[in-house]
C-alpha positions in Angstrom: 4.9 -0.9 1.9 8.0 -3.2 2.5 6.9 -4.7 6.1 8.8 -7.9 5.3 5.3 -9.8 5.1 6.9 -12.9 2.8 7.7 -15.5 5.5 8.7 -18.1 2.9 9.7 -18.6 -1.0 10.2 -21.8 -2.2 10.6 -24.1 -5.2 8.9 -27.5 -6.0 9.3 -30.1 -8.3 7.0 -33.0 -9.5 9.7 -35.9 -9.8 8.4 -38.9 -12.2 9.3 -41.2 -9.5 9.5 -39.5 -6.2 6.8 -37.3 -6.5 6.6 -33.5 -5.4 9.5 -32.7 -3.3 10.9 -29.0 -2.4 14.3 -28.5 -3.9 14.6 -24.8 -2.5 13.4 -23.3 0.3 14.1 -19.7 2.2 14.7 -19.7 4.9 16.0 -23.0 5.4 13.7 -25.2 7.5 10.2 -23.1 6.3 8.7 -26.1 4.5 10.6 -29.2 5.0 12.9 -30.4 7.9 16.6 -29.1 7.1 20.1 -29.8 8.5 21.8 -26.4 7.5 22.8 -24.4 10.3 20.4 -21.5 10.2 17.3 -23.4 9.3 14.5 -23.2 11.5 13.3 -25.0 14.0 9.5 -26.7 13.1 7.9 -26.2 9.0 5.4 -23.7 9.1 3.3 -26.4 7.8 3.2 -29.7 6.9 4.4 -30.0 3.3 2.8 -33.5 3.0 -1.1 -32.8 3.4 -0.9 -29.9 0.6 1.4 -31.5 -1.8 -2.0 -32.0 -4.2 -2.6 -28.0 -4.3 0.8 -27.5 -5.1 1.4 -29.7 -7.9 -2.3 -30.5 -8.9 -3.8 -32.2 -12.2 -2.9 -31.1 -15.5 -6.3 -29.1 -15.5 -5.3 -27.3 -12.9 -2.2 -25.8 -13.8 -0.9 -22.4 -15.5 -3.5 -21.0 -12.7 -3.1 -18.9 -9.8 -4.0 -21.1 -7.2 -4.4 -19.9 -3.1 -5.2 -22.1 -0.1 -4.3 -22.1 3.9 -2.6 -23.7 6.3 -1.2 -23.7 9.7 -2.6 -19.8 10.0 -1.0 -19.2 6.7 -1.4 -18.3 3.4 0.1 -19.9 0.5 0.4 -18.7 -2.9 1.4 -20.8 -6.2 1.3 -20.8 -9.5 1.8 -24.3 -10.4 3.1 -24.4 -14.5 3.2 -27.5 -16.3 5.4 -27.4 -19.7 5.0 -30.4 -22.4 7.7 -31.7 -24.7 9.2 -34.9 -25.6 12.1 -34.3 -23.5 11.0 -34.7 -20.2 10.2 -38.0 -18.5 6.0 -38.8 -19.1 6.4 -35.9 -21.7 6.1 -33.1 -18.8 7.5 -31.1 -16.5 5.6 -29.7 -13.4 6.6 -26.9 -11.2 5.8 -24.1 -8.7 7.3 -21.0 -7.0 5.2 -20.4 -4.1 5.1 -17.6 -1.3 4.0 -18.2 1.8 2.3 -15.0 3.7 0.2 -14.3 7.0 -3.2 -15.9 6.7 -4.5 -12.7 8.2 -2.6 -10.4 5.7 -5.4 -8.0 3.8 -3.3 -6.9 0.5 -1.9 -10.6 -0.1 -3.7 -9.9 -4.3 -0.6 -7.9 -4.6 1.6 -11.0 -4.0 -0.6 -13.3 -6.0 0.6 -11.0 -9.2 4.3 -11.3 -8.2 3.9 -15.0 -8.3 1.7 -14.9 -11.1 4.5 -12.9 -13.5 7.1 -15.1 -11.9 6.0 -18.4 -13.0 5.0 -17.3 -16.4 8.6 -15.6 -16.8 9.9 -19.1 -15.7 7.5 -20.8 -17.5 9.2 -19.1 -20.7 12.9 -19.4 -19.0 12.4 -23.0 -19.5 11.5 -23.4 -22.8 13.8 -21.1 -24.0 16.5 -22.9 -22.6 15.9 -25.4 -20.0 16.7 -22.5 -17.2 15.2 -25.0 -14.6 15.4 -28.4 -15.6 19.2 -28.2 -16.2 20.2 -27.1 -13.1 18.9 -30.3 -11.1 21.7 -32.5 -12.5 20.3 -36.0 -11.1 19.9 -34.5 -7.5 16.2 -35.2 -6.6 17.8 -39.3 -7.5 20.1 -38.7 -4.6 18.5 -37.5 -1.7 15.8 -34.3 -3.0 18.1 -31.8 -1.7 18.0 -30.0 -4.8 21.8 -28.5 -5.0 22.2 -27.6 -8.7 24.7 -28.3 -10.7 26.9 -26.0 -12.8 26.4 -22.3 -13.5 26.5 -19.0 -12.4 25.3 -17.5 -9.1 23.1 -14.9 -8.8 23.9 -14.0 -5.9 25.4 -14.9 -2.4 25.2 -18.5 -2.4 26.7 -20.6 0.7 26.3 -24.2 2.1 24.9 -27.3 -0.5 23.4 -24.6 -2.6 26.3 -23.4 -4.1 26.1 -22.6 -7.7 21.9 -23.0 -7.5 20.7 -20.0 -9.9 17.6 -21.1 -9.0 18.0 -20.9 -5.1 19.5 -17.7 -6.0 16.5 -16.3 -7.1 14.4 -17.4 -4.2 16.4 -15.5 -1.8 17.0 -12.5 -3.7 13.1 -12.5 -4.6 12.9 -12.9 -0.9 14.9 -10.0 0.1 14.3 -7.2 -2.3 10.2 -7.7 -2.1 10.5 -7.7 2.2 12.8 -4.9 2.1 12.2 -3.1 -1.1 8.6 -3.8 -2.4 10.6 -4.4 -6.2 13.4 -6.4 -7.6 15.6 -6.4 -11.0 17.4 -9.5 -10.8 19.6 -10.5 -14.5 19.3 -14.3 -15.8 21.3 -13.9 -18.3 22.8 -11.6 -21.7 19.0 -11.5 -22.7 16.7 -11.7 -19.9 16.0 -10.0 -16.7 13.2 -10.6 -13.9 11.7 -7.4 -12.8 9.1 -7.6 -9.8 7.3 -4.4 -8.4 4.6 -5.0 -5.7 1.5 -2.6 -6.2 -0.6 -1.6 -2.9 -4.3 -2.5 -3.8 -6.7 -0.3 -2.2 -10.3 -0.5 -1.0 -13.2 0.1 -3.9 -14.0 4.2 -3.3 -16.9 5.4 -2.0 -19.3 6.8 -4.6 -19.7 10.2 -5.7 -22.5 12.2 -5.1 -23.0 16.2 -6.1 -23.4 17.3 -2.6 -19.6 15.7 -1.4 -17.3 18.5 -1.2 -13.8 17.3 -2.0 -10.5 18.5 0.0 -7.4 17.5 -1.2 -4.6 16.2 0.3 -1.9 16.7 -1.4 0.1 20.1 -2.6 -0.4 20.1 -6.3 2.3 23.2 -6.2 5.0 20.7 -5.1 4.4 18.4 -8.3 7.1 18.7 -11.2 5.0 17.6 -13.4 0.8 17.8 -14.0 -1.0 15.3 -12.3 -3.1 13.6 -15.5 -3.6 14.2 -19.0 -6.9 13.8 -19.0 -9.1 17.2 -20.1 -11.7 17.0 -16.9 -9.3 16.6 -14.3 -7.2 19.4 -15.5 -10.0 21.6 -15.2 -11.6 20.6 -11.9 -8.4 20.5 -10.1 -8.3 24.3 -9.7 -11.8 24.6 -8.3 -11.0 21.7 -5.3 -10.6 23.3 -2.1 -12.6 22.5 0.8 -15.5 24.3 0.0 -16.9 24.4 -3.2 -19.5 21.0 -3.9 -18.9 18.0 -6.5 -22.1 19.5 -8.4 -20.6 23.4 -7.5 -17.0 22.6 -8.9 -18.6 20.5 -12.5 -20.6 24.3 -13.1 -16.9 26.7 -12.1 -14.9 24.2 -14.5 -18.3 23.9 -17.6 -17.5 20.1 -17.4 -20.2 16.9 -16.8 -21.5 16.5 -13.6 -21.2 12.2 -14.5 -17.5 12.8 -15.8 -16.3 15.2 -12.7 -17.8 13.0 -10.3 -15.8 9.8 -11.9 -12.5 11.9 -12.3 -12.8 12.8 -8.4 -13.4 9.2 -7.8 -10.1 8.3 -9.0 -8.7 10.8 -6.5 -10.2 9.4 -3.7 -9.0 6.0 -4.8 -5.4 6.8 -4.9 -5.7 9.1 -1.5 -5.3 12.5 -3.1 -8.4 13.8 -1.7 -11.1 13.2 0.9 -14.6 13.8 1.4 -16.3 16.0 3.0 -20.2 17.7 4.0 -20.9 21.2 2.9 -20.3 23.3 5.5 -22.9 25.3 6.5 -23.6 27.5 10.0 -26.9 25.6 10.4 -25.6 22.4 10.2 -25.2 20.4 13.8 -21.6 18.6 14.6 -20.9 15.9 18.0 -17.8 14.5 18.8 -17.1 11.1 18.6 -15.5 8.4 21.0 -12.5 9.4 19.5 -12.1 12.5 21.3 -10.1 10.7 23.8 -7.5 10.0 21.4 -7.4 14.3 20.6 -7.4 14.8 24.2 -4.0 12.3 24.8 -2.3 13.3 21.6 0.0 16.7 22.1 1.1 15.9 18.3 -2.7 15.8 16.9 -3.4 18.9 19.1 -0.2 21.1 17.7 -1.4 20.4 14.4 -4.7 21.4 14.9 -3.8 24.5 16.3 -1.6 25.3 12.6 -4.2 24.5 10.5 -7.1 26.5 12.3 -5.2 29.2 13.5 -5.7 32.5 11.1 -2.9 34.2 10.2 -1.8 37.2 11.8 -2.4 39.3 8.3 -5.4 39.6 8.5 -5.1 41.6 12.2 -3.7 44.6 10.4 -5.9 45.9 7.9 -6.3 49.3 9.5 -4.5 52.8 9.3 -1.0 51.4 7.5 0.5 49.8 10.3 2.3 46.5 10.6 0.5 43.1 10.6 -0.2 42.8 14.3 -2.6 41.6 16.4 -3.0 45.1 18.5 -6.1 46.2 17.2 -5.6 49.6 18.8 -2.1 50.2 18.5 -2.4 50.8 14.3 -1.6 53.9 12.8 -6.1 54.7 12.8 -5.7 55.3 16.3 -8.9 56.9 16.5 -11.8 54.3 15.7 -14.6 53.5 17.3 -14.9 50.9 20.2 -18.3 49.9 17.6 -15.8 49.1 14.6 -13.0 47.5 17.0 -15.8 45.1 18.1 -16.7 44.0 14.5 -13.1 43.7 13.3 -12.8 41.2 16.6 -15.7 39.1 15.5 -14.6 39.0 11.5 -11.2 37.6 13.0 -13.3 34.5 14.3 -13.6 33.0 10.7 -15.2 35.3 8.1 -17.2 38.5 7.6 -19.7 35.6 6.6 -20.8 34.9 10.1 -21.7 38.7 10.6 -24.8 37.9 8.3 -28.3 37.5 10.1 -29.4 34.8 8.6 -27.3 31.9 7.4 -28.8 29.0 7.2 -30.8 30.6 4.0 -28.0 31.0 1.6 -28.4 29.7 -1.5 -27.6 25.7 -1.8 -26.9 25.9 1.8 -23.3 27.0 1.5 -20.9 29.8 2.5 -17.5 30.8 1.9 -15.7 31.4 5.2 -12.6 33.5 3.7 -12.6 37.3 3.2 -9.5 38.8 1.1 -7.4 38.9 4.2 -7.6 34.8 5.0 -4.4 33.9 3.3 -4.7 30.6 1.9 -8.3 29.5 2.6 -9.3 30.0 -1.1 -6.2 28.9 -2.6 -7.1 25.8 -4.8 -3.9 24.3 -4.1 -4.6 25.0 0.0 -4.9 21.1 1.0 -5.4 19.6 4.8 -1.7 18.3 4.7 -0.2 21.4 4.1 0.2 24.5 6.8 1.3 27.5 6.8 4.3 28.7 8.8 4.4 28.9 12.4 5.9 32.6 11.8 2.5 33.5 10.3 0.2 32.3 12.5 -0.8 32.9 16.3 -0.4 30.3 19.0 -4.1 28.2 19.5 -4.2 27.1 23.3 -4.7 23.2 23.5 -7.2 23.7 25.7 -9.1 26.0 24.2 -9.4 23.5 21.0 -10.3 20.7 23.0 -12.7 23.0 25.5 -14.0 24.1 21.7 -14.3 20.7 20.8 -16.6 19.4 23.5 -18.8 22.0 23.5 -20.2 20.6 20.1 -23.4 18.3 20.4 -26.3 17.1 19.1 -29.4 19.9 18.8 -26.7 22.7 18.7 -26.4 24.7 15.5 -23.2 25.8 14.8 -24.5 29.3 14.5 -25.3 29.4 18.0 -22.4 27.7 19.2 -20.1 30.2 17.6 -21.9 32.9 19.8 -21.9 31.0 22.9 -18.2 30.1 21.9 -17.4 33.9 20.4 -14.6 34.8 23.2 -12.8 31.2 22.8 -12.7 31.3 19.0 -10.6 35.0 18.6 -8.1 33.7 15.9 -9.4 30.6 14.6 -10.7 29.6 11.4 -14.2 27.9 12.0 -14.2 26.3 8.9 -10.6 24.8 8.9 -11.7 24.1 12.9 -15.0 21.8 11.6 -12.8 20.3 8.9 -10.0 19.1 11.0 -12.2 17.4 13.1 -14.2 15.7 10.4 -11.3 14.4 8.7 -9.7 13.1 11.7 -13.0 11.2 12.9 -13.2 14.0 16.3 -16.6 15.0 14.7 -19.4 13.5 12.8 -22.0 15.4 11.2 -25.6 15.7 12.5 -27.8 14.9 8.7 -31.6 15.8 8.5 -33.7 13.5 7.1 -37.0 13.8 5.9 -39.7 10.9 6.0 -43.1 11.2 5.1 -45.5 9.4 7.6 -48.9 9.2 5.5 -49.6 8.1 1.5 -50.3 11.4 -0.9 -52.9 11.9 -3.0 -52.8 10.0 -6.3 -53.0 12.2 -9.7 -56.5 11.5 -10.3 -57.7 13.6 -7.1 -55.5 16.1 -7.4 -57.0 19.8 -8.4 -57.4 20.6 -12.0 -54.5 23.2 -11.4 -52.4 20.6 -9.9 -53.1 18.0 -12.7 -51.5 21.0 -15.7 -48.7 20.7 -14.3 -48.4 17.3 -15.7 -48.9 18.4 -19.2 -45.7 21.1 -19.8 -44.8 20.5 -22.9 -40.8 19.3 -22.9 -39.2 22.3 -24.3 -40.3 24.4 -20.9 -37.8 22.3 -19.4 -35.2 21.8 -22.4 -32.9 25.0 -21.7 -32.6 24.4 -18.2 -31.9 20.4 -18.6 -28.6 21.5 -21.0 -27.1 24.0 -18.9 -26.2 21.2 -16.7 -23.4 20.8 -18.9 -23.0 23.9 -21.0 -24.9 26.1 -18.2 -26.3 29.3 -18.9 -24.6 32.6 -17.4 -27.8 33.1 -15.0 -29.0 28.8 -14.4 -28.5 27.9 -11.3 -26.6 23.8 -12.0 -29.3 21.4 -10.3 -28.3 17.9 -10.7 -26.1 15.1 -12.6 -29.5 14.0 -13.4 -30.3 15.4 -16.7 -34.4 14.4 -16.6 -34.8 15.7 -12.6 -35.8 19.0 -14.0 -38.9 17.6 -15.9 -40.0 15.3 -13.6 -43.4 15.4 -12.5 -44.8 16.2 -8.9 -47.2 15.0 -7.3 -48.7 16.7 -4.4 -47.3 21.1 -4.7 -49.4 22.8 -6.1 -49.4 25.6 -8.6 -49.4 28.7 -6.3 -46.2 27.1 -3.7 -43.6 27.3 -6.9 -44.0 30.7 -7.7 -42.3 31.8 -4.7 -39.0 30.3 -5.7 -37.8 30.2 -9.4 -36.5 26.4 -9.9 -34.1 26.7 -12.4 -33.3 30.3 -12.8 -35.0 34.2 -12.9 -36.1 33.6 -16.5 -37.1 29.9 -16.0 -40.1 29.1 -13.8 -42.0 26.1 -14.7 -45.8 26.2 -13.1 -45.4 22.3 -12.0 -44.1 21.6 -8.1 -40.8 20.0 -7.0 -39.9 16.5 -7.3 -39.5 15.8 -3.5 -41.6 12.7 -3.5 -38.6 10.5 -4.3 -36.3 12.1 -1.8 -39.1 11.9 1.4 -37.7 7.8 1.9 -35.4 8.4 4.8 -32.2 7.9 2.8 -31.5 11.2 1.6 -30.2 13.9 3.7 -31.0 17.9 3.1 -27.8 18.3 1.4 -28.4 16.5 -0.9 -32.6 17.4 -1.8 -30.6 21.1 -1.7 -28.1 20.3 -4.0 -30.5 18.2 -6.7 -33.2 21.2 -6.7 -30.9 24.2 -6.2 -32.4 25.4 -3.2 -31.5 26.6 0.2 -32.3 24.3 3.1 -34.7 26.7 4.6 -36.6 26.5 1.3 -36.3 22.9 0.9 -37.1 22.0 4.5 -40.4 24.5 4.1 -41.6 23.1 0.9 -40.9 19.5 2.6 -43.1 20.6 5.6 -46.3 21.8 3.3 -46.2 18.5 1.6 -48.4 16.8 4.2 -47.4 14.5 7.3 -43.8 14.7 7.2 -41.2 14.2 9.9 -37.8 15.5 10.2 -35.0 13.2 11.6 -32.2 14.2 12.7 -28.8 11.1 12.6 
């Protein structure tokens, strides 16, 4: 974080007769004109036309107060301590940092100058830290030397023996190069400053994200949280499995695993990703330029998609190689050569017929051979060695890369592709591109173009639905949470699976059970709510429990509906 961002610390004083005037400054020359050798040049403001935000009215004070100037930003926290001591009966002050104006995480040097003029706020109370160093030098010429006492630190020119010039340039120093600081006052008290990265609000969480961390949780000494749904979600996060897919592995709430991976995302420990499925439709983006320039991005693509050699040498006892033919079965068929060639692509998973219909539209693209794929602690950062792995041609990745587009499934682009992908992981070849913004996923939406029919001219069949009685529905709402051996988990919405439909009828939802094999209410499915435009199949598939073949059918016997596809 240290990228020396503090241009300027300083230290003003409201005098009772010469007004506010800087008695420190670092560097020399930031705020006011100065004669010492290494001062600068020109202010980077003018001191004069802000004087009233630094030391404002009473009212005003013991607050955090920002403002710029000059293309900067400054930072005070102007403290104003009352006793009988002080000339008018008060003393004002502020320690201010000066930053870029353009500077997007200045919040975290707010709270530095927050702490600080609190801890000097108590400083001088306790003992006059502040006040008892100025020794009559703002009656002389403002300069601000102090008088007696020790340095903090290395002191030179008129500010020798200043502890509290001290502090400005070792607060300075430490923060710029160090992003913390320890600096002793005295026997009893000590100034400790830490500057804490903010980061951006995270996204929100919905059931169909699929979380893929990055970060080895084998390489931490100690566990990552105490808290009870973390620990059991964390084995369950690895690339593939959905928010609403990982809450049923781990028996936890969808609401409380959805907020525990939120944290995750906010501290960078994961990202988020689409479910993979063979139907779904991937482009590249405009930065595919970037891929195509970068030899570095390219070589670490070609780690983490490449499958490791392992898995070439299944057959007849013979080393791990990648001769297929050379093993010690030297007698198979060219039939079974052939399929062994095509499960090397990604996964005996893309042998299957029909993909797209899998249940909640996703598949697991490891077989017990892909070392690594279904490790939970497998993240994007980490890769396997170089030992284990074949070499991926550059060229084929990017050739790979551009054949993606819009109105291609990836099921048939993996058999118009089948020659160029011998040795890569398709899954860990989508995901790489995703996460580095080379690919964006193609969503289908669904919008319906014409008003359905209201309740009261529906069929007399269509119309019972609306009167199930609650406990049809009350078995399969709970095993959201505490889910039954054979319930399929539908939603973080605990009343989706007793809302009402209204436009399927009877007959359409006995094809499909809705919640499991022993649990089929005769009402439709709630797509009403989801045919807006803002909800992509993923997620109808996710909420109902459904494959997107089902869904998208169902969706298509409603009535006028249109399918987009963005």
């Amino acid at each position: 974080m240290p990228t020396r961002s503090i241009k300027s610390i300083f230290f003003t004083r409201f005098h009772h007769r010469q007004g506010s005037r800087v008695l420190h400054q670092v560097p020399e020359g930031s705020i006011t004109n100065s004669t010492a050798p290494a001062a600068l040049d020109t202010p980077l403001f003018d001191f004069e036309s802000v004087t009233q935000y630094l030391i404002p009215k009473q009212d005003f004070c013991d607050r955090l107060l920002t403002f710029c100037t000059n293309h900067h930003r400054v930072i005070g926290y102007p403290v104003c301590v009352r006793e009988g001591k002080y000339y008018r009966n008060e003393f004002i002050f502020n320690f201010a940092v000066v930053v870029g104006e353009d500077m997007g995480d200045w919040v975290s040097y707010a709270e530095v100058v927050r702490k600080l003029g609190r801890l000097l706020r108590g400083l001088e109370e306790q003992g006059g830290f502040l006040s008892r160093e100025e020794g009559g030098s703002l009656e002389d010429d403002g300069g601000g030397q102090g008088g007696g006492g020790l340095g903090l630190g290395m002191l030179n020119g008129n500010k020798a023996g200043s502890k509290v010039y001290a502090l400005c340039e070792m607060v300075l120093e430490d923060l710029n190069n160090y992003a913390e600081c320890m600096i002793p006052i005295d026997d009893s008290n000590t100034i400790n400053l830490k500057l804490f990265p903010t980061h951006p609000p995270p996204p929100p969480i919905h059931p169909h994200h699929v979380p893929l961390l990055t970060i080895s949780l084998s390489s931490l000494t100690s566990p990552i949280s105490s808290d009870l749904t973390l620990t059991r979600i964390l084995p369950f996060i690895n690339g593939i499995h959905s928010v609403s897919h990982i809450a049923q592995l781990a028996d936890t709430d969808v609401s409380l695993t959805r907020k525990a991976i939120q944290h995750l995302v906010y501290y960078g420990c994961l990202v988020l990703l689409d479910i993979f499925t063979f139907g779904a439709v991937y482009a590249p983006t405009a930065e595919m330029g970037w891929f195509v320039t970068d030899s570095s991005v390219q070589e670490e693509c070609a780690r983490y998609v490449a499958v490791p050699q392992l898995r070439f040498g299944r057959e007849g006892g013979g080393s791990a190689s990648t001769n297929m033919v050379g093993g010690g079965g030297g007698g198979e068929s060219s039939e079974k050569k052939s399929r062994d060639e095509r499960s090397s692509v990604s996964s005996e998973a893309s042998q299957r017929s029909d993909i797209s219909s899998t249940t909640n539209a996703t598949l697991n693209l490891t077989t017990p051979t892909s070392s690594g794929l279904n490790d939970p602690t497998d993240s994007f950062s980490a890769s396997s060695s170089s030992s284990a792995r074949p070499k991926v041609d550059p060229e084929t990745l990017i050739t790979l890369y551009v054949s993606l587009r819009q109105g291609l499934t990836l099921k048939n682009w993996v058999l118009e592709n089948l020659s160029l992908l011998h040795g890569i992981d398709i899954r860990r070849f989508i995901t790489f591109g995703i996460i580095k913004g080379i690919l964006y996923r193609v969503h289908k939406y669904a919008i319906a173009t014409s008003t359905f029919t209201s309740p009261a001219t529906r069929s007399p069949a269509t119309n019972a639905a609306s009167t199930i009685p609650p406990s049809i529905h009350r078995d399969s709402d709970q095993s959201t949470i505490r889910g039954h051996a054979n319930a399929r988990h539908l939603s973080h919405k605990a009343s989706l699976a007793s809302t009402v439909n209204i436009f399927a009828t009877h007959e359409s939802t006995s094809e499909v059970p809705f919640h499991g094999e022993n649990d089929k209410p005769s009402g439709g499915l709630p797509l009403v709510k989801f045919l807006d435009g803002m909800h992509c199949f993923d997620e109808i598939c996710t909420e109902l429990g459904m494959g997107e073949q089902v869904v998208e059918k169902k969706v298509k016997g409603a009535g006028e509906v249109q399918i987009v596809h963005r």
